[in-house]
C-alpha positions as MATLAB code, in Angstrom:
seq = 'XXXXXXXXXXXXXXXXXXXXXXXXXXXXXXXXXXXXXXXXXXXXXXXXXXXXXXXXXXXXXXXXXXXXXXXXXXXXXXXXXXXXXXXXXXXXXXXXXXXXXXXXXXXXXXXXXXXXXX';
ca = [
    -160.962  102.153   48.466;
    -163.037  100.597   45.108;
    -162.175  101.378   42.016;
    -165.588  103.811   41.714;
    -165.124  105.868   45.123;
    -161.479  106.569   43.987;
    -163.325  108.279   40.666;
    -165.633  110.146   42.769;
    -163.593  112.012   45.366;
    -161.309  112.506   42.296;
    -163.583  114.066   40.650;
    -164.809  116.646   43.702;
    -160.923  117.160   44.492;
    -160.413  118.447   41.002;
    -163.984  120.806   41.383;
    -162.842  122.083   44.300;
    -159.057  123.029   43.051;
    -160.937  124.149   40.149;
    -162.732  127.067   42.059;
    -159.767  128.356   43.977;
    -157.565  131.066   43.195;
    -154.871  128.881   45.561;
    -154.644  126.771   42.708;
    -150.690  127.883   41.156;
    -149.695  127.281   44.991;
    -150.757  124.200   44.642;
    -148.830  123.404   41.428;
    -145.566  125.063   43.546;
    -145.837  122.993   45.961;
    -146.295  119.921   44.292;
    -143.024  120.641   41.562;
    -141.293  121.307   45.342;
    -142.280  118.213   46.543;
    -141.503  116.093   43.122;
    -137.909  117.958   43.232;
    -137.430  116.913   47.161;
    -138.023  113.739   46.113;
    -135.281  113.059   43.234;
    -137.477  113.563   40.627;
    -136.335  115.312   37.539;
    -139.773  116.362   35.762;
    -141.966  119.493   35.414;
    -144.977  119.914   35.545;
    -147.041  121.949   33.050;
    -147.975  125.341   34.760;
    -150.452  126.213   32.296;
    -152.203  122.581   33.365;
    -156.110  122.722   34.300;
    -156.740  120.500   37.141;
    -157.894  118.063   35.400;
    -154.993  117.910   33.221;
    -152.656  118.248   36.109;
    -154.405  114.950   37.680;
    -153.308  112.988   34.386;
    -150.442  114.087   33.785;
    -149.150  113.163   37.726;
    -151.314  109.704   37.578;
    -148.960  109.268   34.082;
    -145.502  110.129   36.184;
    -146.455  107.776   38.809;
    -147.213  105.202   36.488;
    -144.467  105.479   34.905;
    -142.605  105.388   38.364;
    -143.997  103.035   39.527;
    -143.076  100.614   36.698;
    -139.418  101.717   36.131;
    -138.318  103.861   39.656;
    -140.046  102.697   42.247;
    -138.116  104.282   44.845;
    -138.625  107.466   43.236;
    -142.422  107.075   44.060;
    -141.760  106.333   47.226;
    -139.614  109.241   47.998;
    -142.445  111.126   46.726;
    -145.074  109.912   48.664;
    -142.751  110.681   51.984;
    -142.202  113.933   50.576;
    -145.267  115.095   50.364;
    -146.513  112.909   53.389;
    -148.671  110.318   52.280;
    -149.493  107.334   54.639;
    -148.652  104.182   53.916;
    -152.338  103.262   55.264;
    -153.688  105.528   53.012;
    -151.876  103.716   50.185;
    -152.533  100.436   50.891;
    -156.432  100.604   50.551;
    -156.674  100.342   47.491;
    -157.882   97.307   46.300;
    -156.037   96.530   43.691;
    -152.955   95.165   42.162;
    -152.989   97.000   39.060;
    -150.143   99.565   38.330;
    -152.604  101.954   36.835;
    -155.289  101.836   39.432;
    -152.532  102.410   42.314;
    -151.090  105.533   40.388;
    -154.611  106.833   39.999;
    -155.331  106.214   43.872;
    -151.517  107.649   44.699;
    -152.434  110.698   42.405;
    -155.773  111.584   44.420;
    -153.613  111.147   48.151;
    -150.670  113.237   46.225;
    -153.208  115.509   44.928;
    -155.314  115.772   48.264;
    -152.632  116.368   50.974;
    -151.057  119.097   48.539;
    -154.220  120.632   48.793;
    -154.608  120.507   52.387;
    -150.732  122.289   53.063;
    -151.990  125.137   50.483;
    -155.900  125.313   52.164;
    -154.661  125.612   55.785;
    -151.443  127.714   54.894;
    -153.968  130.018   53.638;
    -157.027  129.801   56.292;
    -154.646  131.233   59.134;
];
């Protein structure tokens, strides 16, 4: 996935979460997921969703660079694909935490969306 798409369906991830009441499930089950994982943080509850997309994209990076089997307990925690991962086209630390962040972001969202539809 480019650089630019990765920006885009961002962008309409964090619109969508924007206009949902679902959205302090979402934050739930993301600080579950982040504690399943091994990782000692929490995340800001007051966060908009924009500010909740930085501020994960900034743990990952940081992860990434320093506990790198932390992020990867995360992604299997919250059940990201390794496919999924690897198309991004890049090698740079900061563009894979900001592609991770959208998968993270976007499979959270689809446990709280279908949880809710039934």
């Amino acid at each position: 996935m480019s650089e630019k798409q990765n920006i885009v369906s961002s962008e309409q991830l964090v619109q969508e979460i924007s206009g949902s009441d679902l959205y302090p499930q979402l934050i739930q089950q993301l600080q579950k997921d982040l504690n399943r994982a091994g990782i000692d943080y929490e995340i800001n509850l007051n966060a908009a969703p924009k500010e909740l997309f930085l501020e994960i994209e900034r743990l990952l990076l940081k992860r990434l660079n320093t506990a790198f089997n932390e992020f990867l307990n995360l992604l299997y925690a919250v059940d990201v694909s390794e496919r999924d991962i690897r198309k991004c086209d890049s090698e740079e630390s900061a563009v894979i935490a900001q592609h991770a962040t959208y998968l993270i972001l976007k499979r959270e969202w689809q446990k709280i969306y279908f949880r809710n539809s039934l």
